[in-house]
N, C-alpha and C positions, 0 to 999 in steps of 0.2 A: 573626637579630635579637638575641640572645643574645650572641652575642659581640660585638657591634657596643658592647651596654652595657659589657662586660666591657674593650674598649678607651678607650672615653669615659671608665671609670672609673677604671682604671690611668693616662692621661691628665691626669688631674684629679688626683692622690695625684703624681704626677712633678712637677706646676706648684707644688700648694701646695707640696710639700718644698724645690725650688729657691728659691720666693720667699721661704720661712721661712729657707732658708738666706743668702739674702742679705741678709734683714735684721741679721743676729747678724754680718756683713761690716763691719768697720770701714773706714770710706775714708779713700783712699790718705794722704792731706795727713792727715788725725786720727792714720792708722797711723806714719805718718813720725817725726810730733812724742811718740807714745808711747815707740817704740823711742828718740827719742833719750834722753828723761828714766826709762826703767827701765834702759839703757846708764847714766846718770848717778848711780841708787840703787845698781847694781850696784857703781859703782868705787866712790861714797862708806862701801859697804861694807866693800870691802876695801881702799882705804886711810886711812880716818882711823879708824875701829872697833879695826883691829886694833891702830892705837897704844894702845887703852884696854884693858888685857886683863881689865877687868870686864865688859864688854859680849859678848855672844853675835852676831858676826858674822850669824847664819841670824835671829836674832828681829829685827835693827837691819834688813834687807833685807829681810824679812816686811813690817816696819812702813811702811817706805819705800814699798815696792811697791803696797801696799794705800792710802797719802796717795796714787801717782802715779796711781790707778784711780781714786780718788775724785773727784779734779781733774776729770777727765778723761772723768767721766759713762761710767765704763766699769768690765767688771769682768775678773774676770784667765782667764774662761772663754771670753769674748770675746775678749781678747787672743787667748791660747792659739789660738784656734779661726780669728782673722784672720791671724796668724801661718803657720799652718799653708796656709792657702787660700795666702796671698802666696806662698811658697814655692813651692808645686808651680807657679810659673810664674818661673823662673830667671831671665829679663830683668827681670821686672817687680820682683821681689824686689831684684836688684841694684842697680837704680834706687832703690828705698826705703831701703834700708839706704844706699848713696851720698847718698846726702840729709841721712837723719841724719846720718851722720859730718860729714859737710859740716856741718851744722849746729850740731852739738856744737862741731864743731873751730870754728867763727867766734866760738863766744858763749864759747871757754876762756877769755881773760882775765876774762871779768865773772862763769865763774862760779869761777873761782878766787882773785879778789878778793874774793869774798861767802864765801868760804868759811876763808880766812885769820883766824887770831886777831890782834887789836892790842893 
């Protein structure tokens, strides 16, 4: 009888952990559109910052990062943590990251037109 509880309840500790852990899962379509726009703070990092060599490349991509979590109803330990899941499954990650670029790559002119001085 003992052990029967002692399965029920390692049973019940295995469910919550998973469920909790899927909560803090970002999906897929949310994960896609993050990865494209922290891909996008990343490069505006490195290349219009380092034209200004008063600005600290790591604090300009700190800030960036932190508006692109904000938007985005998310925070960078979730990221990290969807990231991480995504990955350990090779196809499914590929697909995601194939998306963003895909997506980045369609909206370059506009956002490189928003981003040009006049």
């Amino acid at each position: 009888m003992k052990a029967y509880s002692y399965i029920i309840l390692f049973g019940g500790l295995v469910f919550a952990c998973c469920k909790q852990q899927q909560k803090t899962i970002i999906e897929k379509e949310k994960m896609i559109n993050l990865i494209t726009e922290v891909s996008l703070a990343e490069s505006y990092a490195e290349t219009y910052v380092l034209k200004d060599s008063s600005l600290n490349k790591d604090s300009v991509l700190k800030q960036e990062l932190s508006a692109v979590y904000k938007v985005n109803s998310t925070t960078a330990d979730q990221f990290a943590s969807s990231y991480k899941y995504y990955s350990g499954d090779p196809k499914l990650f590929k697909e995601i990251i194939d998306s963003a670029h895909a997506r980045a790559y369609r909206n370059k002119d506009r956002i490189y037109l928003s981003t040009t001085v006049k």
